[in-house]
Residue, then its C-alpha position, 0 to 999 in steps of 0.5 A: x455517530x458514523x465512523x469516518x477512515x481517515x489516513x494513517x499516521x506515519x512518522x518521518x523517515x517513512x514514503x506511503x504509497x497509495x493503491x486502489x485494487x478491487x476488493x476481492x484481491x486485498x487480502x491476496x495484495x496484502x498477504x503477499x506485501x507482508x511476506x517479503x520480509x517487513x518491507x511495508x504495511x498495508x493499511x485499508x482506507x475502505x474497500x480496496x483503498x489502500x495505503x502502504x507504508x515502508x521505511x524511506x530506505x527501502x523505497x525503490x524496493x517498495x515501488x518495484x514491487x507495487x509496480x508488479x503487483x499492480x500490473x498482475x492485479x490491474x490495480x490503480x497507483x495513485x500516490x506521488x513518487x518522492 
C-alpha cells in the first residue's frame, strides 16, 4: 500500500501557514524557522511542500518572519491570513 501525506493535525489555539519553496532550501528554511526561539513547527507535506504551525499569539511574528524568508528564498505562501 502506497503512503499518502496528509496535513498535519493542529489543535485550537494554533494558525498553520503554507509554504512551497524548492526542495534544496527546506532543511535551511527549516533550520532557521527552529532557531527563533519555538515560534513554529515546520511539517513536510512532500518536496517543499511545507506547513508551519505557531501558536495564535505569536502570529503576526510568524507571518513577518515567513514573509522574510520568502523573499530571500523566492519561495511561494499559499495559505489564507486569518
Amino acid at each position: 500500500m502506497a503512503r499518502q501525506p496528509v496535513p498535519p493535525c493542529v489543535g485550537e489555539g494554533m494558525v498553520v501557514r503554507r509554504v512551497v519553496l524548492r526542495s534544496p532550501d527546506v532543511v535551511f528554511f527549516k533550520g532557521v524557522v527552529e532557531a527563533c526561539e519555538g515560534i513554529a513547527a515546520v511539517f513536510a507535506e512532500h518536496g517543499g511542500e511545507l506547513f508551519v504551525a505557531a501558536p495564535v499569539g505569536r502570529q503576526q511574528e510568524l507571518d513577518a518572519l515567513l514573509d522574510e524568508l520568502c523573499a530571500e528564498l523566492r519561495a511561494t505562501r499559499v495559505d489564507e491570513r486569518t
